[in-house]
Biopython code that builds the backbone (N, CA, C, O; Angstrom):
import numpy as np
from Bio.PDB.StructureBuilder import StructureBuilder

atoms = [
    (1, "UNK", "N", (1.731, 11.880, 0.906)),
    (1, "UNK", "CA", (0.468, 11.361, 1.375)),
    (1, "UNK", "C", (-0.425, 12.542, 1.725)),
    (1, "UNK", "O", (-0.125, 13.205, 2.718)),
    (2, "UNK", "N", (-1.160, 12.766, 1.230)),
    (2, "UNK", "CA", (-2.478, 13.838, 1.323)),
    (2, "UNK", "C", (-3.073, 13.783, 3.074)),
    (2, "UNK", "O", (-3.293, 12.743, 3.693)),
    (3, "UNK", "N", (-3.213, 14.953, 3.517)),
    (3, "UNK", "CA", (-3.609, 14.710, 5.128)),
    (3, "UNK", "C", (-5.207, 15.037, 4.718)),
    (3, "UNK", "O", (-5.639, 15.933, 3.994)),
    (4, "UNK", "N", (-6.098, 13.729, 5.620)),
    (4, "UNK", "CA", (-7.126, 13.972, 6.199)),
    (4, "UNK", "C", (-7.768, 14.251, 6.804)),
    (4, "UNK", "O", (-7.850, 13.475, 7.756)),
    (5, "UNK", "N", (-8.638, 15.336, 6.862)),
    (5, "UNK", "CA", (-9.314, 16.103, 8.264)),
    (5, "UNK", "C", (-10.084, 15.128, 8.536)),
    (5, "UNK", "O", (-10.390, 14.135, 7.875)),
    (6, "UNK", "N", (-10.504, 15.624, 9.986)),
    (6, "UNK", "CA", (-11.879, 14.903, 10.214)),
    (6, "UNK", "C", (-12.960, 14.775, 9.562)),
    (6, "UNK", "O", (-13.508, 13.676, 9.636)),
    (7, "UNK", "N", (-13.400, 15.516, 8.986)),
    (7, "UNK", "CA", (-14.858, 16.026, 7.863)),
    (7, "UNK", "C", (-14.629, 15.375, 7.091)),
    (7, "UNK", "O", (-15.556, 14.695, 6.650)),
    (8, "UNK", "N", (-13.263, 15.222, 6.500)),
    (8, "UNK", "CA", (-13.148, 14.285, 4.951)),
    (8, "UNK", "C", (-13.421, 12.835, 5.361)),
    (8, "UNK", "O", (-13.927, 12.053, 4.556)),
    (9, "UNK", "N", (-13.013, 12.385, 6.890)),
    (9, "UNK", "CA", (-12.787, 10.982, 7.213)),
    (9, "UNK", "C", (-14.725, 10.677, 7.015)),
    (9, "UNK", "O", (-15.375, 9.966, 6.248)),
    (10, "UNK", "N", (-15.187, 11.837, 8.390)),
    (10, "UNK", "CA", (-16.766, 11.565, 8.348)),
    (10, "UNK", "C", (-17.579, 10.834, 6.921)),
    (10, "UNK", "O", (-18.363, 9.916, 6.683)),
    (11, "UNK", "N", (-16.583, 12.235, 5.961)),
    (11, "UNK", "CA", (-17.910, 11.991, 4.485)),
    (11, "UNK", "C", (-17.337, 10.205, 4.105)),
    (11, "UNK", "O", (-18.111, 9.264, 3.928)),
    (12, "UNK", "N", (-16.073, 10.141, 4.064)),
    (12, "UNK", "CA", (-15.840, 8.813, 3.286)),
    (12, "UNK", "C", (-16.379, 8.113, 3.859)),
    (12, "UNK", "O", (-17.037, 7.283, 3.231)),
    (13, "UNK", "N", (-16.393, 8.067, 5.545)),
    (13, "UNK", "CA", (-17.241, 6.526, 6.059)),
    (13, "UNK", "C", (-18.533, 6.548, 5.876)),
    (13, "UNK", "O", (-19.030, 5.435, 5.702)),
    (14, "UNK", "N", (-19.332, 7.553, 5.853)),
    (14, "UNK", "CA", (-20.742, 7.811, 5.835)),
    (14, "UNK", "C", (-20.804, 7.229, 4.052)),
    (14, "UNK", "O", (-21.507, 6.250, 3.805)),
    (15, "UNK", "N", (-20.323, 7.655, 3.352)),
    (15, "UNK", "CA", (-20.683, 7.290, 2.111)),
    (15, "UNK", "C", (-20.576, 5.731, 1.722)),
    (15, "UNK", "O", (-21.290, 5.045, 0.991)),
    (16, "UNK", "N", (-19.129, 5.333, 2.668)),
    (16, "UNK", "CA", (-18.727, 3.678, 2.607)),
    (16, "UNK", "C", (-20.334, 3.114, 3.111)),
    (16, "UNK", "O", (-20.882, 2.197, 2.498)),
    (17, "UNK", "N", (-20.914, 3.720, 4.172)),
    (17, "UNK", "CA", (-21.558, 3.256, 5.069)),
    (17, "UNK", "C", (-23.278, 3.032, 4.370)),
    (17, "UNK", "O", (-23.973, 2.072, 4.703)),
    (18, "UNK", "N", (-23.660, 3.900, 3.566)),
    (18, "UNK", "CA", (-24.509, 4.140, 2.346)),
    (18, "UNK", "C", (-24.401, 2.975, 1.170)),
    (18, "UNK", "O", (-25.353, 2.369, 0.680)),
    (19, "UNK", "N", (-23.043, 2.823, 0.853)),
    (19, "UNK", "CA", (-23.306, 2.343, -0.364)),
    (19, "UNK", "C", (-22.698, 0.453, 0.066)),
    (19, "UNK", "O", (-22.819, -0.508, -0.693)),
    (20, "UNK", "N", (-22.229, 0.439, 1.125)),
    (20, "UNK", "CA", (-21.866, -1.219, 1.831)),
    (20, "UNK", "C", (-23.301, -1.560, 2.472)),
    (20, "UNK", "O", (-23.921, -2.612, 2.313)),
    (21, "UNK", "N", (-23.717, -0.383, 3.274)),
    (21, "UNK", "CA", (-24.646, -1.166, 4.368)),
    (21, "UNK", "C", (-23.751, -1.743, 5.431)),
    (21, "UNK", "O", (-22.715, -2.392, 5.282)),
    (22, "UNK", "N", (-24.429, -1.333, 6.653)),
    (22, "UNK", "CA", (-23.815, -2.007, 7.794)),
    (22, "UNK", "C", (-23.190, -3.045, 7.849)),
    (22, "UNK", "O", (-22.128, -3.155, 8.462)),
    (23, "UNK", "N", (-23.798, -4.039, 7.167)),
    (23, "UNK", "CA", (-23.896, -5.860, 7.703)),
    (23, "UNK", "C", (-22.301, -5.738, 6.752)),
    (23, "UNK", "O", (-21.258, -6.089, 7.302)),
    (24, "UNK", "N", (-22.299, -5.255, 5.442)),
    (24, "UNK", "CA", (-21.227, -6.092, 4.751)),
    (24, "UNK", "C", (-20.133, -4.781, 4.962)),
    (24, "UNK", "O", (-19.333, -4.625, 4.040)),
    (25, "UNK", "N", (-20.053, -3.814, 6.147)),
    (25, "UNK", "CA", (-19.013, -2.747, 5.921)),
    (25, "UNK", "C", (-17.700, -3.761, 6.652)),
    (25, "UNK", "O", (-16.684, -4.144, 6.071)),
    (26, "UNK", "N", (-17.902, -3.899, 7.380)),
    (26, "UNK", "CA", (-16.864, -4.676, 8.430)),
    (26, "UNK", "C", (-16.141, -5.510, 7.251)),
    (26, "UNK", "O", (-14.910, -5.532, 7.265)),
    (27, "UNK", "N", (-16.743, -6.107, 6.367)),
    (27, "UNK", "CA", (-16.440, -7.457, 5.428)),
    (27, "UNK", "C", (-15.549, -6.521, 4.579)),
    (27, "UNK", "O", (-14.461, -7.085, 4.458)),
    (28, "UNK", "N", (-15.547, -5.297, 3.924)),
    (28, "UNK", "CA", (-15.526, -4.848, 2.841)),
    (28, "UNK", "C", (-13.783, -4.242, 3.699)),
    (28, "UNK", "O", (-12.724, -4.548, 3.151)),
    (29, "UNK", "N", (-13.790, -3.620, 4.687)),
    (29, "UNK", "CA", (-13.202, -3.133, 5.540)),
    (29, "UNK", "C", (-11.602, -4.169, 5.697)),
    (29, "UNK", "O", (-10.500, -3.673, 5.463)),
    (30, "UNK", "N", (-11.761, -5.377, 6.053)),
    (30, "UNK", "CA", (-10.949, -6.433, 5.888)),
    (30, "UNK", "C", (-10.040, -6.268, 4.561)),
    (30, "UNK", "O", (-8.841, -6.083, 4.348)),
    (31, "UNK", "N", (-11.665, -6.488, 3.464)),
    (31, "UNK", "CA", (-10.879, -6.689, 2.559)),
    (31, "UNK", "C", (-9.669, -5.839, 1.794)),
    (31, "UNK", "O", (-8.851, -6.030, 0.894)),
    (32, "UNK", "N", (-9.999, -4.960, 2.557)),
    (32, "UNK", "CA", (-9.442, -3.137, 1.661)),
    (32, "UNK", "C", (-7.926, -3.716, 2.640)),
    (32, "UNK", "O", (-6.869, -4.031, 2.092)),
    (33, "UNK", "N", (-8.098, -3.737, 3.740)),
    (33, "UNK", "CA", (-7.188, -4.187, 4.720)),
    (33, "UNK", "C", (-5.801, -5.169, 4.092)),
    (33, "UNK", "O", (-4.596, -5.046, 4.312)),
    (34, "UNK", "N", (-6.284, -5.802, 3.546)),
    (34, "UNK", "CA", (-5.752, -7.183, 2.722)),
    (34, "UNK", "C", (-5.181, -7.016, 1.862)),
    (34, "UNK", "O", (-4.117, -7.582, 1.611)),
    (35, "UNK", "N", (-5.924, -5.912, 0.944)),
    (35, "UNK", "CA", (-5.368, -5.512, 0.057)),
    (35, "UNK", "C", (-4.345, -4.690, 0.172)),
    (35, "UNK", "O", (-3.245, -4.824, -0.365)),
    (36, "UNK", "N", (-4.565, -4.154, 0.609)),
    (36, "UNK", "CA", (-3.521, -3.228, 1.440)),
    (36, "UNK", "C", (-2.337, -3.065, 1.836)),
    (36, "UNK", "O", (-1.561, -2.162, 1.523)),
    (37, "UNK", "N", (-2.133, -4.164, 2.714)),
    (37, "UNK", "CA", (-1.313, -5.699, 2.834)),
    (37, "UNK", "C", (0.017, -5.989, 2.018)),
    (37, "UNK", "O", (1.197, -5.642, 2.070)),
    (38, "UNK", "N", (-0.763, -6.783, 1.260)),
    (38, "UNK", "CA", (-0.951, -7.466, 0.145)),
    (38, "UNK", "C", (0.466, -6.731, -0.911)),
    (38, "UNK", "O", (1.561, -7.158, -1.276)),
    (39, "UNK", "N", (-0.293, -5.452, -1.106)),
    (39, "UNK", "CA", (0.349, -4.510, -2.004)),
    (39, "UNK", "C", (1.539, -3.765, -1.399)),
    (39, "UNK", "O", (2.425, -3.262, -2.090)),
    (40, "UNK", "N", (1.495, -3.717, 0.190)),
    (40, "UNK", "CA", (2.950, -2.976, 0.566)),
    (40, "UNK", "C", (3.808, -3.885, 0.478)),
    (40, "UNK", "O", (4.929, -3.484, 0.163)),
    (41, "UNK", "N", (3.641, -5.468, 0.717)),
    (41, "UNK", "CA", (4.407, -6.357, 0.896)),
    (41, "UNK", "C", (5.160, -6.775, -0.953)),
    (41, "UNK", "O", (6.346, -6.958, -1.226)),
    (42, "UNK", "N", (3.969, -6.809, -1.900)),
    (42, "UNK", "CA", (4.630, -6.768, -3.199)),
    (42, "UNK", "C", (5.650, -5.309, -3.447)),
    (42, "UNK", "O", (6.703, -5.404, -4.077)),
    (43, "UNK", "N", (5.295, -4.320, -3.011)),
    (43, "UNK", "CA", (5.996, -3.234, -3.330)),
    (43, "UNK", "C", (7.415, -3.321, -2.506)),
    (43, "UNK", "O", (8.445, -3.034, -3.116)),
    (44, "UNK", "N", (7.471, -3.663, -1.307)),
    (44, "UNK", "CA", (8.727, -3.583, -0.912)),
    (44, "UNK", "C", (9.484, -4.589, -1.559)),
    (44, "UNK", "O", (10.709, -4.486, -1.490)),
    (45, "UNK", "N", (9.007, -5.506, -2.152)),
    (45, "UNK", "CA", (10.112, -6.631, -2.564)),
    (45, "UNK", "C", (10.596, -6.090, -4.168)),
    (45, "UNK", "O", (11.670, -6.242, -4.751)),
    (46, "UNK", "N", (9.631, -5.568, -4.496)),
    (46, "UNK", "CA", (10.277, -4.866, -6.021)),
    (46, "UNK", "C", (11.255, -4.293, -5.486)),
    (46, "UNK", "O", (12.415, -4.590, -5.771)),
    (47, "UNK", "N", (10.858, -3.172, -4.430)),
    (47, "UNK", "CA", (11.708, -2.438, -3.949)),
    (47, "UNK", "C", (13.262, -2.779, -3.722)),
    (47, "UNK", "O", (14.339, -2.381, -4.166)),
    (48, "UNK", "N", (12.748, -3.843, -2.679)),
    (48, "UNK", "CA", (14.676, -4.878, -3.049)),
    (48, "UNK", "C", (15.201, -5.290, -4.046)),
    (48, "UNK", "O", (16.288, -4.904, -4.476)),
    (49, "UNK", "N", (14.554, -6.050, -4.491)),
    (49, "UNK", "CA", (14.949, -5.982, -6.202)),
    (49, "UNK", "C", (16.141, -5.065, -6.779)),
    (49, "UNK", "O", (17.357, -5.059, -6.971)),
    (50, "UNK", "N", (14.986, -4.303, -6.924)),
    (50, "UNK", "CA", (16.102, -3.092, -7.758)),
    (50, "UNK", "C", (17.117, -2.534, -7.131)),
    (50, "UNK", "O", (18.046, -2.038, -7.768)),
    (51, "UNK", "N", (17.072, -2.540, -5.576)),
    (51, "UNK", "CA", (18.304, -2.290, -5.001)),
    (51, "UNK", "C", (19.182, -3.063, -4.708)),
    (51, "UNK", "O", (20.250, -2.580, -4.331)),
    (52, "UNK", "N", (19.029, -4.518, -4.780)),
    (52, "UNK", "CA", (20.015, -5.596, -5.163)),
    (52, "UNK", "C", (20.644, -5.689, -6.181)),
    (52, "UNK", "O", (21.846, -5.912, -6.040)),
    (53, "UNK", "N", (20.118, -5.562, -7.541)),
    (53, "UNK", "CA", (20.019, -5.263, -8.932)),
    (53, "UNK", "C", (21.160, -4.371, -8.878)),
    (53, "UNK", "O", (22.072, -4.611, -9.670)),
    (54, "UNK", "N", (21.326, -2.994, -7.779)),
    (54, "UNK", "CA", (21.724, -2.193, -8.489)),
    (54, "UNK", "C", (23.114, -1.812, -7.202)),
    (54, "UNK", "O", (23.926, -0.972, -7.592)),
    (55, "UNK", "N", (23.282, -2.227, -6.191)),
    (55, "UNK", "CA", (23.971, -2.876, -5.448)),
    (55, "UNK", "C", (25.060, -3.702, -6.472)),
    (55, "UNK", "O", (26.177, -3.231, -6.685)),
    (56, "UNK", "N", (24.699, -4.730, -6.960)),
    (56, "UNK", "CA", (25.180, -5.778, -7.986)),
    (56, "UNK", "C", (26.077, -5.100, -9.001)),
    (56, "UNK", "O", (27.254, -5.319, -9.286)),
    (57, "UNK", "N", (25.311, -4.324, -9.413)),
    (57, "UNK", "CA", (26.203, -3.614, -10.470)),
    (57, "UNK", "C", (26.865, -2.353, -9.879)),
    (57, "UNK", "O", (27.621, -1.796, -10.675)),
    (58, "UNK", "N", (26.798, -1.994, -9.126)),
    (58, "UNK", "CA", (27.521, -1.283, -8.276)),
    (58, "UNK", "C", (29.081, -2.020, -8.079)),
    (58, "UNK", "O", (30.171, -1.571, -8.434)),
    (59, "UNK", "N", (28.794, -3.207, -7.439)),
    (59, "UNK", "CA", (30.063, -4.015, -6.904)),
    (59, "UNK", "C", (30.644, -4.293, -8.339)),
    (59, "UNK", "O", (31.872, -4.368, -8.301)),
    (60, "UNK", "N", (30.055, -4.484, -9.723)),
    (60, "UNK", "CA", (30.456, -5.128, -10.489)),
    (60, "UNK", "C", (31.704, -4.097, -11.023)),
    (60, "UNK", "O", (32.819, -4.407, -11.444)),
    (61, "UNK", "N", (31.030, -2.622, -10.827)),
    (61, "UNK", "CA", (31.530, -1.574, -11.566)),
    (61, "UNK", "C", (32.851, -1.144, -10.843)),
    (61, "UNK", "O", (33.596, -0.442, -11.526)),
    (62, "UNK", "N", (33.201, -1.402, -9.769)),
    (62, "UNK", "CA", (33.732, -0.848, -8.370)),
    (62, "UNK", "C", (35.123, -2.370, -9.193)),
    (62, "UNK", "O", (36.135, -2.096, -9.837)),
    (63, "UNK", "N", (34.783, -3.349, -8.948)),
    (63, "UNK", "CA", (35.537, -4.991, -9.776)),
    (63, "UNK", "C", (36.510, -4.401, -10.872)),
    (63, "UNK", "O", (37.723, -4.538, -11.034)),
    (64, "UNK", "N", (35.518, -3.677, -11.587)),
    (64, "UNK", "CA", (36.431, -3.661, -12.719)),
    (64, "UNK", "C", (37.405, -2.377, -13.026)),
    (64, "UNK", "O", (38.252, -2.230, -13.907)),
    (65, "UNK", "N", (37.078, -1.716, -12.230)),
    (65, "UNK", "CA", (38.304, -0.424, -11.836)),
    (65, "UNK", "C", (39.265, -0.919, -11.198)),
    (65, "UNK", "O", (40.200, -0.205, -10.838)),
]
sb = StructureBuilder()
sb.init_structure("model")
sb.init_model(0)
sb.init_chain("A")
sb.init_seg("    ")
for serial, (resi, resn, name, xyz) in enumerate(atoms, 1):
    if name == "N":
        sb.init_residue(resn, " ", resi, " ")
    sb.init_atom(name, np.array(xyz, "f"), 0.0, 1.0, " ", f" {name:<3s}", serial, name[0])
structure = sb.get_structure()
């Protein structure tokens, strides 16, 4: 994960803040939020997945020795 200074945080909100406008930043803000969300919660379940998946064949391989 890339670290952010302060200066970098300033320019991104100032620019969010430019190109949203006040009224709809809060709105836009949520949504990034959501998304956000959204996407750690799909990623961890792949995540299990494949380590069930592979768990599975683990036990299967472990069975047949």
């Amino acid at each position: 994960m890339p670290n952010i200074g302060l200066a970098e945080l300033v320019i991104i909100l100032s620019i969010a803040l430019i190109v949203f406008g006040p009224g709809k930043l809060p709105d836009v803000g949520h949504a990034l939020g959501k998304s956000l969300r959204e996407f750690k919660i799909a990623k961890d379940s792949v995540f299990n997945d494949v380590n069930d998946a592979l768990e599975k064949e683990k036990n299967e391989q472990e069975t047949i020795k």
